[in-house]
C-alpha positions in Angstrom: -4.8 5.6 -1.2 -3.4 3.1 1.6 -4.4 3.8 5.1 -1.6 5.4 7.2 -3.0 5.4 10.5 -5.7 2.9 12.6 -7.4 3.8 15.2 -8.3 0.6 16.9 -11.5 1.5 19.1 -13.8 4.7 18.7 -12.8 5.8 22.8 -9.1 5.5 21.6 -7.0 8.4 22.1 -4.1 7.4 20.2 -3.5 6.8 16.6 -1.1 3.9 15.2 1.2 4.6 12.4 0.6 1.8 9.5 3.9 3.3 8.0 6.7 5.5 9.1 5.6 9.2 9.2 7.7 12.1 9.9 7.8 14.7 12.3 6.2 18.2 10.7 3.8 16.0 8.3 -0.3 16.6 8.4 -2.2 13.3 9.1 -6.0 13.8 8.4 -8.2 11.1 10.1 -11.9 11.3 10.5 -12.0 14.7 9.2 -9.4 15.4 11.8 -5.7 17.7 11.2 -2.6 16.2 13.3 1.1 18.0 12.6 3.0 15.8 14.2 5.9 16.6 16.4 8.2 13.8 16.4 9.0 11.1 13.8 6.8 8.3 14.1 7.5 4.8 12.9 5.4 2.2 11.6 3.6 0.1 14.6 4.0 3.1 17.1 1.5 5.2 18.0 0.8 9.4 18.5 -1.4 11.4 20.7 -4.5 12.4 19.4 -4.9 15.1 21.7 -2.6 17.3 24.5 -2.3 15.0 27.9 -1.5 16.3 31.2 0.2 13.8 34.1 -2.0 11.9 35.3 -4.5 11.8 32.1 -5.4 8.4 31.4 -4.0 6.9 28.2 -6.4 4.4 26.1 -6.1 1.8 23.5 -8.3 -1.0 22.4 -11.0 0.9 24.6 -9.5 0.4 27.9 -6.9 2.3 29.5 -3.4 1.1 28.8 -1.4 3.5 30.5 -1.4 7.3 32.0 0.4 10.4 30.9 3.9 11.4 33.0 4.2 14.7 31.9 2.2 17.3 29.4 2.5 15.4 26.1 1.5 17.5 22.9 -0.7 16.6 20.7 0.9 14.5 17.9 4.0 13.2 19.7 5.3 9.4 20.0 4.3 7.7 22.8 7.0 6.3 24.1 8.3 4.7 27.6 9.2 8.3 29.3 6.2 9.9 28.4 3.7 6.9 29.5 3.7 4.2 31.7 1.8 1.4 32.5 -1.7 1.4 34.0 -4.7 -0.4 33.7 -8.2 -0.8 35.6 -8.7 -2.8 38.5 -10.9 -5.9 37.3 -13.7 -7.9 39.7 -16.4 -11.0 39.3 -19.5 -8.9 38.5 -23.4 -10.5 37.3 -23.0 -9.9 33.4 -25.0 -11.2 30.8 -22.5 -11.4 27.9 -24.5 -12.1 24.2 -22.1 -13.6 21.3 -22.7 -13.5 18.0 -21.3 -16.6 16.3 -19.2 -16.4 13.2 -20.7 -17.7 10.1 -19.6 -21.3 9.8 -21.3 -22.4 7.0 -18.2 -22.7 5.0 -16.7 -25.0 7.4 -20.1 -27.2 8.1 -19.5 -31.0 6.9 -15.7 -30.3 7.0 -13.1 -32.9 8.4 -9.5 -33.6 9.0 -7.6 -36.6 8.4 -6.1 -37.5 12.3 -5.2 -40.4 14.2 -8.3 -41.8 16.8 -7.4 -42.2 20.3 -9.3 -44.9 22.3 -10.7 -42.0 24.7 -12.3 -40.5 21.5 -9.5 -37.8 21.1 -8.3 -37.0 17.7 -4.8 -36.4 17.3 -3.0 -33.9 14.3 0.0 -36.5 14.8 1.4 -39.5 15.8 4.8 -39.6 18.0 6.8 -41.7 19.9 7.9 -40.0 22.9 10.8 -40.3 25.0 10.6 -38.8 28.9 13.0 -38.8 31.6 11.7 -38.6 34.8 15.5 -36.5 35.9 17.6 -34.6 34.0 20.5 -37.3 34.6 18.8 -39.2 31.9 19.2 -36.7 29.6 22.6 -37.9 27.8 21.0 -41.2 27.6 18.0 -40.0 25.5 20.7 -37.8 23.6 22.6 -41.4 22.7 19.2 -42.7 21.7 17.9 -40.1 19.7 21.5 -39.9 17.6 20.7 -44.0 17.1 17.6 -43.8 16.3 17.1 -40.5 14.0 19.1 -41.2 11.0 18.9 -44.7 10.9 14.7 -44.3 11.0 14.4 -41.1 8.8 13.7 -38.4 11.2 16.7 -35.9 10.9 16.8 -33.4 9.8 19.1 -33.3 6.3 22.4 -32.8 7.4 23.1 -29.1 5.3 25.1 -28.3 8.2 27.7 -31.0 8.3 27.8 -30.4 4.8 29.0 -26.6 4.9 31.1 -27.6 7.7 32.5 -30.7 5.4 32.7 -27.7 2.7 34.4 -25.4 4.9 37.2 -28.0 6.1 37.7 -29.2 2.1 38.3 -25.4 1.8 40.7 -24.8 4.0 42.9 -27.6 3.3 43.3 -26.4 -0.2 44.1 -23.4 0.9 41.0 -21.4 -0.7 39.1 -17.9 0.7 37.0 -19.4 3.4 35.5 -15.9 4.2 33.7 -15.3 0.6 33.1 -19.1 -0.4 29.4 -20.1 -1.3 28.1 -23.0 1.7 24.8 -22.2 -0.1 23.2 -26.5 0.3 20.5 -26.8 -2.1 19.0 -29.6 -0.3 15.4 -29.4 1.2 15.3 -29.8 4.9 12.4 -32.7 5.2 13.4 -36.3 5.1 11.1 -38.4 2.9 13.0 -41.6 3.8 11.0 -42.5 6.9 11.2 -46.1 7.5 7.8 -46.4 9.6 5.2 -44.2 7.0 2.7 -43.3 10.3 5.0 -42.5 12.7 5.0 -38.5 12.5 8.4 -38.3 14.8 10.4 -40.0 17.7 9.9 -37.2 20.3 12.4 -36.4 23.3 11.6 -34.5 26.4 15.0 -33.3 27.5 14.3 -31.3 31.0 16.7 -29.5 33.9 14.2 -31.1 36.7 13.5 -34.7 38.6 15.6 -33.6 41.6 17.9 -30.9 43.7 14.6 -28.5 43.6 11.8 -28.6 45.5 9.4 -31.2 46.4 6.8 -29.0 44.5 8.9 -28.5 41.9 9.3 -32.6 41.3 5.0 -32.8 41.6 4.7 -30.2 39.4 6.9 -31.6 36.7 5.2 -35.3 36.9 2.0 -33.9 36.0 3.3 -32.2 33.4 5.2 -35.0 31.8 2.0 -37.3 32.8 0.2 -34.9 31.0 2.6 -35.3 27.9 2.1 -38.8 27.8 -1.4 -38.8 27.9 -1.6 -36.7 25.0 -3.4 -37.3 21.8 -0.3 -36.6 19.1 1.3 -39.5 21.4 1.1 -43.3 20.6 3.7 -44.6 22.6 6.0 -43.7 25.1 9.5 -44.9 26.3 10.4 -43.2 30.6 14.0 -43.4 31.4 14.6 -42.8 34.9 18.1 -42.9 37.4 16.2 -44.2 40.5 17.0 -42.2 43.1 15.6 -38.8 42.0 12.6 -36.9 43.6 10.0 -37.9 41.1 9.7 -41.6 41.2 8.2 -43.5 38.7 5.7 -44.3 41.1 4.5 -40.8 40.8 4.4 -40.3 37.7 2.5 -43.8 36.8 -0.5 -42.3 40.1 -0.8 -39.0 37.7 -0.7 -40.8 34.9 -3.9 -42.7 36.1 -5.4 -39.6 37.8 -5.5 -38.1 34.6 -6.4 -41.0 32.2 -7.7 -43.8 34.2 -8.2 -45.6 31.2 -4.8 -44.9 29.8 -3.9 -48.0 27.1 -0.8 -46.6 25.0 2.4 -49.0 24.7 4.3 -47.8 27.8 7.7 -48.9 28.6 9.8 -47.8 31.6 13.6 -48.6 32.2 15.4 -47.3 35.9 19.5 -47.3 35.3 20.2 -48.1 38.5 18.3 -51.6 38.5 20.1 -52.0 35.1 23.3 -54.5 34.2 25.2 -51.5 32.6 24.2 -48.4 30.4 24.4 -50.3 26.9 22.4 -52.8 28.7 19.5 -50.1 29.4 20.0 -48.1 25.9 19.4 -51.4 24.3 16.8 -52.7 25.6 15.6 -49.5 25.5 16.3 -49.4 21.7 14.5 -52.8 21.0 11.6 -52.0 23.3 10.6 -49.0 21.7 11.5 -50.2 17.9 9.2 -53.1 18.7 6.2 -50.3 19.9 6.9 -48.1 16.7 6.1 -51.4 14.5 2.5 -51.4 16.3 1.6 -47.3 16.4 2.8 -47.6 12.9 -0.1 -49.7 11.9 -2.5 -46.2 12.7 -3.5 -44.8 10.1 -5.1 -40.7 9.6 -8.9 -41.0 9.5 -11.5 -38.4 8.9 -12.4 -36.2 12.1 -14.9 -33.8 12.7 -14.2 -30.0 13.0 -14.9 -30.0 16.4 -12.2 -32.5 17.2 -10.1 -29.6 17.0 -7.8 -28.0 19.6 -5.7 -25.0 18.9 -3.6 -23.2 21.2 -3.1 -19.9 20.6 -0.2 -18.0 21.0 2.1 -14.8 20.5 6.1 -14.4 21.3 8.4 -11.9 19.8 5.3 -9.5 19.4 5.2 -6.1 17.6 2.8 -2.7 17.4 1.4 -4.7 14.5 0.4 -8.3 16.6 -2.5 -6.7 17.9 -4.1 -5.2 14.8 -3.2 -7.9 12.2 -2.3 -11.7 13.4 -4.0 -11.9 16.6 -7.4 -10.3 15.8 -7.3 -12.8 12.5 -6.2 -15.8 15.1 -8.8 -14.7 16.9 -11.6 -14.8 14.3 -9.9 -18.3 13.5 -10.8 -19.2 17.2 -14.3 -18.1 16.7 -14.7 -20.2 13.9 -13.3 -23.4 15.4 -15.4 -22.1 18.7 -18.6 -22.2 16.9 -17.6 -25.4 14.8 -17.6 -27.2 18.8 -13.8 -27.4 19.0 -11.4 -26.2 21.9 -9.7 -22.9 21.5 -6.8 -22.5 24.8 -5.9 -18.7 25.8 -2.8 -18.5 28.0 -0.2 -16.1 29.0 -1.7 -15.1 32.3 1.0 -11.9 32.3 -0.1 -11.1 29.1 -3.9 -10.4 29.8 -3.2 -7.7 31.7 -5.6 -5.3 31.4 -8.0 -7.5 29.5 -9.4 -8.9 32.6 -12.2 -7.7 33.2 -13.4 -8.3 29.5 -12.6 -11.8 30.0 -14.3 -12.0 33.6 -17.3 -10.9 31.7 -17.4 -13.5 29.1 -16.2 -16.3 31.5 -20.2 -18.2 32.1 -19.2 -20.3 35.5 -19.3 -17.7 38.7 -16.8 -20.5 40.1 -14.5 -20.0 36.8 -14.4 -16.7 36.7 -13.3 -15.8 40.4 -10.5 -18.7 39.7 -9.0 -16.5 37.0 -9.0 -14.0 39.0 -7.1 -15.7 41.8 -5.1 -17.0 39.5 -4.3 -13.3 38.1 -3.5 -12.0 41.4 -1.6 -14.2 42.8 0.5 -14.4 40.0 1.1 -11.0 40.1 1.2 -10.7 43.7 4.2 -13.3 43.8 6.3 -11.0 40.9 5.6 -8.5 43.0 7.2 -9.8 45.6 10.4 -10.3 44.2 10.6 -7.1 42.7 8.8 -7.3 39.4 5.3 -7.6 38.4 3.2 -7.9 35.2 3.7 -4.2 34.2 7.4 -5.6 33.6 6.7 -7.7 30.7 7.4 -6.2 27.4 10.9 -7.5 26.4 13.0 -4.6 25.1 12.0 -5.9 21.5 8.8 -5.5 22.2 9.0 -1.8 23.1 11.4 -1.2 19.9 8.6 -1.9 17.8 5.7 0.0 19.5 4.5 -2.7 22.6 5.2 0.7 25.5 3.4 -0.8 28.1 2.2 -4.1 29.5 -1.7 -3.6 29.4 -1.0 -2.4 25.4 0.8 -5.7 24.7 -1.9 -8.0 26.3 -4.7 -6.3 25.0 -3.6 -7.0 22.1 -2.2 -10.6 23.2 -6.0 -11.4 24.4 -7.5 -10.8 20.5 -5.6 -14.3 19.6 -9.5 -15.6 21.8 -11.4 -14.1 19.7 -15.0 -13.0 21.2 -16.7 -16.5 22.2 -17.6 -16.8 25.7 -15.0 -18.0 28.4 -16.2 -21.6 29.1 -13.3 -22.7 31.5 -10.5 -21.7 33.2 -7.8 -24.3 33.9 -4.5 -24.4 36.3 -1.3 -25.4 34.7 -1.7 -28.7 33.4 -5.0 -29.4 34.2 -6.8 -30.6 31.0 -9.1 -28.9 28.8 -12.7 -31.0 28.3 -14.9 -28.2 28.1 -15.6 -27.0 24.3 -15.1 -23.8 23.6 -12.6 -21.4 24.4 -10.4 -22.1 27.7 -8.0 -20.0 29.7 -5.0 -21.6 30.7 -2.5 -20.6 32.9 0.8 -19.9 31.9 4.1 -17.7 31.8 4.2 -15.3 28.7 7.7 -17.0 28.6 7.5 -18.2 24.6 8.6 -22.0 25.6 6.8 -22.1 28.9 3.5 -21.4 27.6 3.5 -23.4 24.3 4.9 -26.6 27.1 2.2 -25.2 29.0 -1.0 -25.3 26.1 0.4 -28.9 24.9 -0.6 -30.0 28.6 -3.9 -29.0 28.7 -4.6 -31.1 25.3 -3.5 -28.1 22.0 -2.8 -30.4 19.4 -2.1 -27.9 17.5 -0.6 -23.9 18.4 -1.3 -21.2 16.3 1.7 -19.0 17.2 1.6 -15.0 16.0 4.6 -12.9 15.6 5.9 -9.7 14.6 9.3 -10.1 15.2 10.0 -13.7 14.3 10.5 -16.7 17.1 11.8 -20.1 16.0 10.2 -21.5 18.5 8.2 -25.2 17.9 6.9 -28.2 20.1 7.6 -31.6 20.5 4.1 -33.1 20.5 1.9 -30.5 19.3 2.6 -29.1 15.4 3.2 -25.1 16.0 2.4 -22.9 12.9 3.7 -19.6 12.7 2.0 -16.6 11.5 3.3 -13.4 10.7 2.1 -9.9 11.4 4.0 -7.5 8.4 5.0 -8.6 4.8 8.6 -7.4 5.8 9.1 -10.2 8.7 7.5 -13.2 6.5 9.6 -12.0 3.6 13.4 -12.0 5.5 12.6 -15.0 7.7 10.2 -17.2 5.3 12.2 -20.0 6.4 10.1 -20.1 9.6 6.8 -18.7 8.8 4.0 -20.4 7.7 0.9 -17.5 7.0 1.8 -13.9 6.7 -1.2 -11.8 8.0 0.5 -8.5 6.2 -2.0 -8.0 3.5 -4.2 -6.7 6.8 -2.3 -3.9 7.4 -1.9 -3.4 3.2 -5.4 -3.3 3.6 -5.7 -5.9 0.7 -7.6 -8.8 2.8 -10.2 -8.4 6.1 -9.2 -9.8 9.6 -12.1 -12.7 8.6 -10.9 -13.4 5.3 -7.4 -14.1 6.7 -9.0 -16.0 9.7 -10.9 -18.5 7.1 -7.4 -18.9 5.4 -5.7 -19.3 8.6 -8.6 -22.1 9.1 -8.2 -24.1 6.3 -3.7 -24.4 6.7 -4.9 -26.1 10.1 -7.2 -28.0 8.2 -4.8 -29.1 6.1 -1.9 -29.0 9.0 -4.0 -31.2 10.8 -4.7 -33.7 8.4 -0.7 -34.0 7.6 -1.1 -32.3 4.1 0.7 -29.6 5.3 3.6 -29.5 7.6 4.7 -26.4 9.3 8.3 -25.3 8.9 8.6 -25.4 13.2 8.1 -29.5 12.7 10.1 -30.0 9.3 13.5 -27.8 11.7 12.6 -30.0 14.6 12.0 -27.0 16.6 10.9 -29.2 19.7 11.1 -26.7 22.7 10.4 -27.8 26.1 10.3 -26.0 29.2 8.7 -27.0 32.2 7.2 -24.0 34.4 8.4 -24.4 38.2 5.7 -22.3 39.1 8.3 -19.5 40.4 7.8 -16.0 38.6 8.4 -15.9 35.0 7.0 -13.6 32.6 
């Protein structure tokens, strides 16, 4: 008989629904009688036992919350009766002991990727566009229009075609309202004139002037950091001229970062330009001429440890935390003990699992950074009104995420259980192997622009609601957490982690498979539906408060 409730940890006092259970039923767990007195759906959770105010409410072993009012045993938790609460976390001497995954499977393994002078392997190879202001923006619209179609990186054009439909339609005078626009027509383009050029990329921003100072530093590192990536062969800057972040700035963090930075590099400033056409064409012919040079790299095999994933969550559900993001996070044990790079993020979104993660972090000095990092993150929310316990979106809570510190203890099982080897600002690279915090909003775009700057080349992205959300350099796969999401929106995920809560494959099995679709994602045999949409989401973080 299938499991209807989980208890996640033994000091749990709380039991999730697996499936929807009505109010009056019997549950027996562990021997165990609960009537319970509300309707409970699937991914929300009951009380195991009567609660007074004040009693602490836990999940995942810590404490996630505390008790408003007398709750009864076997009624819903939901956002009257509980509200957020976690422990207050510290740097303490701890002597954390991991026991590696078994790897054997994956010993001798390689990907097929493209070798970057600095030793770096990249999952793609892109040509990337950046304006240094948003004024440049149209300009790299104009381009991309001349340059997609003509070179074979559209998308198929399904769209004009039901519009096309929909006009032919009305001018005959048929029932627009019940015609078929069903296009048969597969969305990837196999016409691509130069055969190792993944994609023309284009980082279309709001920033470059009218903020702050800050805000203009902040951004060149991050586009510095872009360029410098490993999925990048070539890049085309397009700047105005008189904007806050100069060239000049972004060419000093270009060289802070990668002093020995050697990719095709072409810059073009409008206002020392003839006309526009003049700069879009040369522009044009410059980088046509740089795409027939990266197109002469071709995929080689890698090592495992090559590897780095990003992991990720973003329209999250009760079930992200028992299915997809504890399977993620066996993935990221795996790659962990294979040497790779695994990058945790979401700062707002460990809330609760800090002092877990300040335990595992080996570097004193790393560890009391993530906690300055975590406080004065919060601090600054709180400030303005808000704070970390404000984090759950209203989806979230529709589907069993009540408070803050439930979502991100469940967010933080994406890490796995390999020791914290580095904590990095935003931006700042990851070099160290092994699994790396990285600070970010929980913001969806935010954080996956955020884990493409510190070197993913590839994000492993959970959810339980379903987010079309993708990348522009790094290849974003999307995993599901329930059978029902990666049924109705297949046309965006890649795995479906469901058969976890079906109870018809482990949290390891489902993190080897998870494994070998990057394998395969990374050597270009696969290609994840975010890349084949062109799902290239870019946000730049200002550093103000964003959740």
């Amino acid at each position: 008989m299938k499991q209807r409730v989980l208890q996640v940890h033994p000091s749990d006092n709380v039991l999730v629904a697996l499936q929807n259970l009505t109010r009056g039923e019997e549950i027996v767990f562990n021997g165990a009688n609960y009537t319970l007195v509300d309707d409970i759906p699937a991914k929300h959770k009951f009380f195991m036992q009567d609660m007074n105010e004040g009693d602490p409410i836990t999940m995942y072993g810590v404490l996630v919350g505390k008790a408003q009012y007398h709750i009864p045993r076997g009624a819903i938790m939901n956002t009257d009766n509980t509200k957020h609460a976690a422990d207050p976390f510290y740097y303490r001497p701890y002597e954390y002991t991991w026991q590696a995954p078994d790897v054997s499977k994956f010993a001798g393994r390689t990907f097929n990727g493209y070798h970057r002078a600095d030793g770096r392997v990249g999952t793609a190879n892109y040509w990337l566009f950046i304006p240094t202001v948003f004024c440049e923006n149209r300009n790299l619209d104009v381009i991309r229009e001349a340059l997609y179609n003509e070179l074979g990186y559209e998308v198929t054009d399904k769209y004009k075609q039901k519009a096309h439909l929909l006009l032919e339609l009305y001018k005959s005078g048929a029932d627009i309202a019940t015609a078929d626009l069903d296009i048969k027509e597969s969305t990837v383009n196999t016409s691509r004139v130069f055969k190792n050029v993944d994609g023309i990329k284009f980082l279309n921003h709001q920033g470059g002037c009218g903020g702050t100072r800050q805000d203009a530093g902040v951004l060149s590192k991050l586009l510095a950091a872009y360029a410098d990536h490993p999925n990048v062969a070539g890049v085309t800057v397009l700047s105005l001229g008189c904007q806050n972040l100069q060239v000049a700035d972004f060419l000093k963090d270009l060289k802070q970062r990668n002093p020995d930075f050697d990719k095709p590099l072409y810059i073009f400033e409008q206002q020392q330009s003839q006309s526009e056409e003049q700069l879009v064409t040369e522009a044009i012919r410059k980088t046509f001429l740089g795409l027939i040079e990266i197109n002469k790299i071709e995929r080689k095999p890698a090592p495992l440890d090559k590897l780095v994933i990003g992991v990720k969550c973003g329209g999250s559900d009760g079930f992200s935390g028992i299915s997809a993001n504890p399977a993620v996070g066996y993935t990221s044990d795996l790659v962990v003990g294979l040497g790779g790079k695994i990058l945790l993020a979401e700062f707002p979104e460990l809330c609760g699992a800090e002092q877990n993660l300040i335990d595992r972090t080996k570097d004193e000095a790393a560890a009391k950074k993530f906690i300055h990092l975590m406080t004065a993150y919060n601090d600054a929310a709180h400030k303005v009104g808000s704070g970390f316990h404000m984090n759950p979106s209203p989806g979230n809570i529709k589907d069993g995420l009540i408070t803050d510190a439930i979502k991100s203890t469940g967010a933080a099982r994406k890490g796995g259980t390999s020791p914290v080897e580095d904590v990095l600002d935003y931006t700042e690279p990851a070099v160290k192997p092994g699994l790396n915090l990285v600070c970010t909003p929980g913001n969806d775009v935010e954080a996956t622009t955020g884990k493409a700057a510190s070197g993913a080349t590839l994000i492993l992205f959970t959810t339980g609601l379903g987010t079309p959300t993708g990348n522009p350099v790094c290849p974003t796969i999307k995993v599901a957490t329930n059978n029902a999401l990666a049924k109705r929106m297949g046309d965006i995920i890649d795995i479906n982690t469901g058969p976890i809560i079906e109870g018809d494959l482990t949290i390891e099995q489902m993190g080897e498979e998870i494994l070998e679709y990057c394998i395969k994602a990374a050597s270009g045999e696969v290609i994840p539906k975010a890349v084949q949409l062109n799902q290239d989401d870019f946000i730049p973080w200002k550093r103000g408060v964003s959740l």
